[in-house]
N, CA, C and O of each residue as an XYZ file, in Angstrom:
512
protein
N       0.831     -1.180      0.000
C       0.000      0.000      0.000
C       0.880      1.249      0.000
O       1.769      1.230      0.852
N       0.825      2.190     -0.678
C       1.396      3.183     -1.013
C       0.231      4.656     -0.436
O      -0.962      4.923     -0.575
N       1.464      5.320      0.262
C       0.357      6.616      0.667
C       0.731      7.359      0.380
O       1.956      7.482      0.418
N      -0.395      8.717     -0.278
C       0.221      9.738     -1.143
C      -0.029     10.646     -0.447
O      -1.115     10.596      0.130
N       0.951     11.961     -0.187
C       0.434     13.070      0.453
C       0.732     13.928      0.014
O       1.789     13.617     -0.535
N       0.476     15.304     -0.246
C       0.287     16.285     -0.775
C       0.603     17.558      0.035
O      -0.174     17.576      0.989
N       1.138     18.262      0.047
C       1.210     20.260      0.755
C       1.271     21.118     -0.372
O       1.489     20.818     -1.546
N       1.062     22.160      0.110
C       0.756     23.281     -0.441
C      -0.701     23.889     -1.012
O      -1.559     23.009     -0.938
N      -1.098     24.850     -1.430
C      -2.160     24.669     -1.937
C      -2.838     25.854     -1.424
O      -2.527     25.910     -0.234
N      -3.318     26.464     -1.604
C      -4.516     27.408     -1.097
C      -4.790     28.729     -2.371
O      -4.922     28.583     -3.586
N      -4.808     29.901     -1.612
C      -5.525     30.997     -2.606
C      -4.028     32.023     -2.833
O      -3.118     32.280     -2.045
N      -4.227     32.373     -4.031
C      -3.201     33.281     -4.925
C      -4.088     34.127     -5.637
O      -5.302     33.931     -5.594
N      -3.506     35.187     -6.387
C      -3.879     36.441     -7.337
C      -3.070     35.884     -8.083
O      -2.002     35.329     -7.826
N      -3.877     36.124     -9.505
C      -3.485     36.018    -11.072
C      -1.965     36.630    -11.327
O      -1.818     37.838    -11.515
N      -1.283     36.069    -11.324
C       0.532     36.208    -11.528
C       0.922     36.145    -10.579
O       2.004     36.696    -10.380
N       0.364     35.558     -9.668
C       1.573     34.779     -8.447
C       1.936     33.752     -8.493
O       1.300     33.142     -9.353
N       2.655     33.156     -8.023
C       3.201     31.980     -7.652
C       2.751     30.625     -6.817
O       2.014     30.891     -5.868
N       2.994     29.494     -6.957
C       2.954     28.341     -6.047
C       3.677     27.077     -6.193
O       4.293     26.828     -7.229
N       3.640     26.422     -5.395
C       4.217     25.141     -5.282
C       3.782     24.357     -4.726
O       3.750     24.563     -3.513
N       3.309     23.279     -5.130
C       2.726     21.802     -4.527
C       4.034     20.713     -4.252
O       5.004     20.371     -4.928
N       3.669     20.464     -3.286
C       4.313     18.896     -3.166
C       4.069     17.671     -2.779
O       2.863     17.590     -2.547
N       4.584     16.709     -2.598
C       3.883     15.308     -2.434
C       5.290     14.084     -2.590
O       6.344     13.875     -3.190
N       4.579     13.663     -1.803
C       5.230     12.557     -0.938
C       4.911     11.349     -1.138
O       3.760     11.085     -0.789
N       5.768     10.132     -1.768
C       4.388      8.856     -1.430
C       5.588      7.743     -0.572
O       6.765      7.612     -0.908
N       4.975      7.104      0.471
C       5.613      6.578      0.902
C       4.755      5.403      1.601
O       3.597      5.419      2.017
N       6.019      4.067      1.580
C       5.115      2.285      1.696
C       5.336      2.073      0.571
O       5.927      2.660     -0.336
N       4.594      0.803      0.738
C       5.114     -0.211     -0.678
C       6.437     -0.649     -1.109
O       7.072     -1.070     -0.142
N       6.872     -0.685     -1.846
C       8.059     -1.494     -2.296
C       9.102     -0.440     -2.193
O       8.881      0.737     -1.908
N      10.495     -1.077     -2.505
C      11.626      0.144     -2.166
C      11.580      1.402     -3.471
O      11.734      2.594     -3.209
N      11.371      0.940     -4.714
C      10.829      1.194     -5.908
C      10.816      2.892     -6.079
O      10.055      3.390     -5.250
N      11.330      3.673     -6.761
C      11.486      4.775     -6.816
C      10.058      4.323     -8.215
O      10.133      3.484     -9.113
N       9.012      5.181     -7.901
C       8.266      5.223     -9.159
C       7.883      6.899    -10.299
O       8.605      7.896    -10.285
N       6.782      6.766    -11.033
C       6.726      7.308    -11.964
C       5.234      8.455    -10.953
O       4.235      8.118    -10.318
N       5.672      9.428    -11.199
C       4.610     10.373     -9.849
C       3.874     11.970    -10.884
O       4.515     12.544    -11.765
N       2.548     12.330    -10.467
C       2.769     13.301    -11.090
C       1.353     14.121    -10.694
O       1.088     14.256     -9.500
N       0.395     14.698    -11.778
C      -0.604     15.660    -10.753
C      -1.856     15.689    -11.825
O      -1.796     15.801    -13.050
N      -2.829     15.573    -11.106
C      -4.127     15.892    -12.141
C      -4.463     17.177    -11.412
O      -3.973     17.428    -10.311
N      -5.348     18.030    -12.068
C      -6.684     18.422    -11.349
C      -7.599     18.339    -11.833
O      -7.619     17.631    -12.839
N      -9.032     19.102    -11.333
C     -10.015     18.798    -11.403
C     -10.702     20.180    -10.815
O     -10.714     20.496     -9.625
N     -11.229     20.880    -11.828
C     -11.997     22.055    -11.687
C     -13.463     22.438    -11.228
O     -13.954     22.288    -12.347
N     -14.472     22.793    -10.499
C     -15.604     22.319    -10.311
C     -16.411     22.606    -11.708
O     -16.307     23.611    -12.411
N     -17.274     21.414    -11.935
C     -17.950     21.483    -13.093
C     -17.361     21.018    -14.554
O     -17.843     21.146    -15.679
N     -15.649     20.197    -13.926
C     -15.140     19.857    -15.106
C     -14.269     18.413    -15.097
O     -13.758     17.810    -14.153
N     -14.299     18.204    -16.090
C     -13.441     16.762    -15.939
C     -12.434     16.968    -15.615
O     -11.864     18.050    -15.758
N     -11.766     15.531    -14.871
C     -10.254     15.812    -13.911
C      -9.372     15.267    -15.493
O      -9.634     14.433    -16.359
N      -8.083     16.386    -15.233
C      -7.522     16.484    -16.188
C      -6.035     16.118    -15.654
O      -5.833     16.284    -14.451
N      -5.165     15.716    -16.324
C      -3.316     15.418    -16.422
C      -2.706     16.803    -16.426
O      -3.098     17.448    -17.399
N      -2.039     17.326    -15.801
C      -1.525     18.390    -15.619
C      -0.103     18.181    -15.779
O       0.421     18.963    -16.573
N       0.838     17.133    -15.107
C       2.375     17.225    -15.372
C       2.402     16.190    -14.685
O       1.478     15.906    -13.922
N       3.770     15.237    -14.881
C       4.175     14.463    -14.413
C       5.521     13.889    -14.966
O       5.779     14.050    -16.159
N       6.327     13.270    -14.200
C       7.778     12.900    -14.122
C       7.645     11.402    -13.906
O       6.810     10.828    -13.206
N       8.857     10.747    -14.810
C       9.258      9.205    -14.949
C       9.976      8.854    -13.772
O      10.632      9.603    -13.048
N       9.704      7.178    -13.622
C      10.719      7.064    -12.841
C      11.736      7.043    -12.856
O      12.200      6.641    -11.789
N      12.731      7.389    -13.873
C      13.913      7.823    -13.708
C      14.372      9.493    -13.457
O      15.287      9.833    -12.707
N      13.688     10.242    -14.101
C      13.505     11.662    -13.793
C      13.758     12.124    -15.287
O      13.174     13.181    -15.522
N      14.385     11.680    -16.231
C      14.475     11.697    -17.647
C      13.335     11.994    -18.522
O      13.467     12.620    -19.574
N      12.086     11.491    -18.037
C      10.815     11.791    -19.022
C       9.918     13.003    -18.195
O       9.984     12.877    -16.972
N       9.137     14.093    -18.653
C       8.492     15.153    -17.868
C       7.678     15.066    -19.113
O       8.095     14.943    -20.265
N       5.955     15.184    -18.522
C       5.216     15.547    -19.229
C       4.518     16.619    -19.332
O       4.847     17.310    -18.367
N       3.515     17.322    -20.120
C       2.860     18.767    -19.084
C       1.793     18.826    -20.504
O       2.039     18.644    -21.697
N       0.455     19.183    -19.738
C      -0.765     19.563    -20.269
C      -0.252     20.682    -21.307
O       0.891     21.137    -21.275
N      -1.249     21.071    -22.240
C      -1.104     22.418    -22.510
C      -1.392     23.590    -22.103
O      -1.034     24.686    -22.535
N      -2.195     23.253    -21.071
C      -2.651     24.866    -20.155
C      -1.149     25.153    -19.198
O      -0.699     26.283    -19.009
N      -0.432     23.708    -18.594
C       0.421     23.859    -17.892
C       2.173     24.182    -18.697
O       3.074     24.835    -18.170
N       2.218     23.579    -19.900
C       3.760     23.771    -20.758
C       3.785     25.420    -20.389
O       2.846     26.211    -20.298
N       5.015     25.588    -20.240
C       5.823     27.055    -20.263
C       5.458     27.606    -18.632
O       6.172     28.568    -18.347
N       4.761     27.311    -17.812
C       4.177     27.829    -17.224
C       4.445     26.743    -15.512
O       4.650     27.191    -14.385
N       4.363     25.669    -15.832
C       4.649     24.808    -14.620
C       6.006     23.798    -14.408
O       6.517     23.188    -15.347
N       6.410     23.744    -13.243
C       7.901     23.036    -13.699
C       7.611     21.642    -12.866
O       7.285     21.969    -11.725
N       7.610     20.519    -12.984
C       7.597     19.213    -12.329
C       9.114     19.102    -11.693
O       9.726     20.086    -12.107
N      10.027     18.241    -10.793
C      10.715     18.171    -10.472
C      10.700     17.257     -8.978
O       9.910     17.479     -8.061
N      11.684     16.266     -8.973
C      11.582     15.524     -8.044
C      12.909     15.553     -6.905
O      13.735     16.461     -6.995
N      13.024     14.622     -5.971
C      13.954     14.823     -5.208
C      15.215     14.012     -5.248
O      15.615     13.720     -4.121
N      15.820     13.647     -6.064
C      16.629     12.633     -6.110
C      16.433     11.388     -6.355
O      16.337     11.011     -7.524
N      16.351     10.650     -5.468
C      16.258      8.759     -5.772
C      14.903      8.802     -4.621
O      14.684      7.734     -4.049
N      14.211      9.713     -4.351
C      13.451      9.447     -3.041
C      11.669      9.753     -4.234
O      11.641     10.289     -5.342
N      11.018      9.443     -3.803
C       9.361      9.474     -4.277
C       9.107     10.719     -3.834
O       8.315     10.738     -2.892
N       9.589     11.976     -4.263
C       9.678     13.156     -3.983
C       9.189     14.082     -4.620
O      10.147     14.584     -5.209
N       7.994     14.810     -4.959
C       7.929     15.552     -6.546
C       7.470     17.176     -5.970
O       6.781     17.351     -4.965
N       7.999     18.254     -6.820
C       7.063     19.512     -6.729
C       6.419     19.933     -7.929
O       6.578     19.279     -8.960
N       5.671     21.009     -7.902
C       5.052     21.270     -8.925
C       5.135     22.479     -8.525
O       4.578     22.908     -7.514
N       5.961     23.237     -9.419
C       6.378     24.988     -9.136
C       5.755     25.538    -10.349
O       6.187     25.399    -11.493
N       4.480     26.308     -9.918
C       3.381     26.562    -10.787
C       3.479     28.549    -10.855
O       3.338     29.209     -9.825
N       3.701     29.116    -12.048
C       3.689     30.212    -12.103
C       2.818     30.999    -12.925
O       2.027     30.393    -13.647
N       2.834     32.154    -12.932
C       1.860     32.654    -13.454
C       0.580     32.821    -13.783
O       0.003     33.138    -14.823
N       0.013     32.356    -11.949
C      -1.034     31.365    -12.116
C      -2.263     31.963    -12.978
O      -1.879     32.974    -13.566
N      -3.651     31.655    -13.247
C      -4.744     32.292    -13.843
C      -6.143     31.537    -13.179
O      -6.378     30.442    -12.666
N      -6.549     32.177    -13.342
C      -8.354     32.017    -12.756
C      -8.486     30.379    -13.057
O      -8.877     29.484    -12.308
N      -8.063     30.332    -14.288
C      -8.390     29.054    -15.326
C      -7.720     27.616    -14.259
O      -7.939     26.433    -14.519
N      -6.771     28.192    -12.890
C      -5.709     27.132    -12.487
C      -6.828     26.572    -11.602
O      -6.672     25.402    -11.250
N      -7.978     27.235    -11.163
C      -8.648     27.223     -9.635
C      -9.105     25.482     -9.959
O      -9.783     24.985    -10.859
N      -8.461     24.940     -8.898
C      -8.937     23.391     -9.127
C      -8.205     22.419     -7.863
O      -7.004     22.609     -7.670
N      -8.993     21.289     -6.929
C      -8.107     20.755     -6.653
C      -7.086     19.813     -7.245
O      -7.435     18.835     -7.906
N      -5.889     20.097     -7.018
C      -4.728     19.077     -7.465
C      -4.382     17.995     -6.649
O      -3.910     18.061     -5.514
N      -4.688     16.832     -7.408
C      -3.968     15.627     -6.837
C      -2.985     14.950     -7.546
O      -2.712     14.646     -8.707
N      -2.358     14.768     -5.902
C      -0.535     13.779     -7.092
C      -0.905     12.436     -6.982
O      -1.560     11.732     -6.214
N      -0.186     12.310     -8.138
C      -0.623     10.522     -8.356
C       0.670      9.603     -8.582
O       1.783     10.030     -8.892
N       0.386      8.511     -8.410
C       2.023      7.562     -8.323
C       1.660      6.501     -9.496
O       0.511      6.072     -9.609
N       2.566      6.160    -10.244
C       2.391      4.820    -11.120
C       3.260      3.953    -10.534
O       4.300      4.609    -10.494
N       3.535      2.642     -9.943
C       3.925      2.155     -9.293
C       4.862      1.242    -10.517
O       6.087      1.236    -10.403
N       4.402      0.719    -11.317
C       4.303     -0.159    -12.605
C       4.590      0.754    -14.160
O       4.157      0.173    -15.155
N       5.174      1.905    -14.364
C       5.446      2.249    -15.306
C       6.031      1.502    -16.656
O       6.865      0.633    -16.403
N       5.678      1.735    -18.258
C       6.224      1.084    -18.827
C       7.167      0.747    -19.077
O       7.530     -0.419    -19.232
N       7.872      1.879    -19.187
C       9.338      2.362    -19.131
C       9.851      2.994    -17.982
O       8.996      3.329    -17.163
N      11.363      3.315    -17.629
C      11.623      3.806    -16.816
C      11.463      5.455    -17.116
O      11.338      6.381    -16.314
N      11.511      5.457    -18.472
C      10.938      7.150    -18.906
C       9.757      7.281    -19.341
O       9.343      8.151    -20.108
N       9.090      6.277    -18.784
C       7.155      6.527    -18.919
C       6.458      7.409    -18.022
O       6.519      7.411    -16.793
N       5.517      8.462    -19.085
C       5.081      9.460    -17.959
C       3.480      9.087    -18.922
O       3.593      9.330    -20.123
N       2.287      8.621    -18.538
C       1.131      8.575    -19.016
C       0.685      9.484    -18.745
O       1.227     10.042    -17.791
N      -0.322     10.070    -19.266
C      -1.220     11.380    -19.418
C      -2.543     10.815    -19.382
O      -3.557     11.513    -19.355
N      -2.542      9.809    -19.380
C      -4.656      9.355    -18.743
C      -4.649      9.012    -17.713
O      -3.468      8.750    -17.482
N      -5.279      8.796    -16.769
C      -6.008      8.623    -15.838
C      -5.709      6.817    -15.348
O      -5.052      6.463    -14.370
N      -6.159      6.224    -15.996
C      -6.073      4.570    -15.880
C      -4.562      4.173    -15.223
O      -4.618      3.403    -14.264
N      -3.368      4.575    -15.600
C      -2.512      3.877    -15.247
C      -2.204      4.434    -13.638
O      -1.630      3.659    -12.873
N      -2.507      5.462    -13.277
C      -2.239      5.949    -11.847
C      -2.514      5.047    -11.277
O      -3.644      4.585    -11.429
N      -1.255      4.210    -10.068
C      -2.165      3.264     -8.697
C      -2.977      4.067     -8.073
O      -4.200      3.928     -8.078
N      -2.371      4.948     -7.502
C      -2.361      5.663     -6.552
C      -2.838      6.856     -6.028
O      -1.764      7.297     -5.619
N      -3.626      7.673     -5.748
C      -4.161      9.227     -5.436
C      -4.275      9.571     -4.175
O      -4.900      9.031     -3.262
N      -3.396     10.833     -4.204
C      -3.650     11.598     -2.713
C      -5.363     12.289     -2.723
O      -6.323     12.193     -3.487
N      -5.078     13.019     -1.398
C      -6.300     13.182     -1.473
C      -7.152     14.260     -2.065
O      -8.372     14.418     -2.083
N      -5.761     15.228     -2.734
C      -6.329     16.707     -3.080
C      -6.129     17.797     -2.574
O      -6.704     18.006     -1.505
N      -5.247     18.887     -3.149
C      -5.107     20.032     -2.624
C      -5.470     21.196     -3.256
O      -5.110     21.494     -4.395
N      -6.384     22.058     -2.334
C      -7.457     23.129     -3.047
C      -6.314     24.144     -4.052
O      -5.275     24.457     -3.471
N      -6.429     24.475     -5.012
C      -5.921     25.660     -5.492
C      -6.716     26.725     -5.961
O      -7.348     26.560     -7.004
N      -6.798     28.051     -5.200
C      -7.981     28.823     -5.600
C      -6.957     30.304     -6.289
O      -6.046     30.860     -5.674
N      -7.266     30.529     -7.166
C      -6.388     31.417     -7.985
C      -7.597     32.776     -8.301
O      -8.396     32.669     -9.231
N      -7.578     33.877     -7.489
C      -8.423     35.197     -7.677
C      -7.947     36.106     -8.342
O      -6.847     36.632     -8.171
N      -8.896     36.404     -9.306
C      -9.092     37.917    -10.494
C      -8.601     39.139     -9.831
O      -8.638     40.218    -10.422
């Protein structure tokens, strides 16, 4: 069993800054493949960014490219999500997710299905 946890998160103005992070820890010794959806009210939960388990592959939505940086901690199940410039459009909770079973060691999936794992959600409220 693998547990995912999550910090950061709350309310910003349109061109500020943030950073999420998340933790997953249990389960096997296994450095895995980790990364972040959200989910907006009134909208489908979407792939936002995510990193391989080697740290070699980074993926990123198109609302998030240019704009969000993924990054992990070494050899540890470590990830942030240093989110800038935020916009109204960001307001959503974010959850990090773990692939335990990646295809590759530079596999970063962008659907939903292969995630084991989900924290529980951290609010991001981004004001006009």
């Amino acid at each position: 069993q693998v547990h995912v946890s999550e910090s950061g998160g709350g309310s910003a103005q349109t061109g500020d800054s943030m950073t999420l992070s998340c933790e997953a820890s249990g389960g096997s010794y296994n450095r895995y493949a980790m990364g972040w959806f959200r989910q907006a009210p009134g909208k489908e939960r979407e792939f936002v960014a995510g990193i391989s388990q080697s740290g070699r592959g980074r993926k990123y939505s198109v609302p998030a490219k240019g704009r969000f940086a993924i990054s992990r901690d070494g050899r540890k199940n470590k990830i942030d999500l240093e989110m800038r410039a935020l916009i109204a459009d960001d307001t959503a909770t974010y959850y990090c997710v773990v692939d335990r079973n990646p295809r590759t060691v530079d596999t970063v999936a962008i659907d939903a299905a292969p995630w084991d794992d989900w924290g529980q959600g951290t609010r991001v409220t981004v004001a006009t």
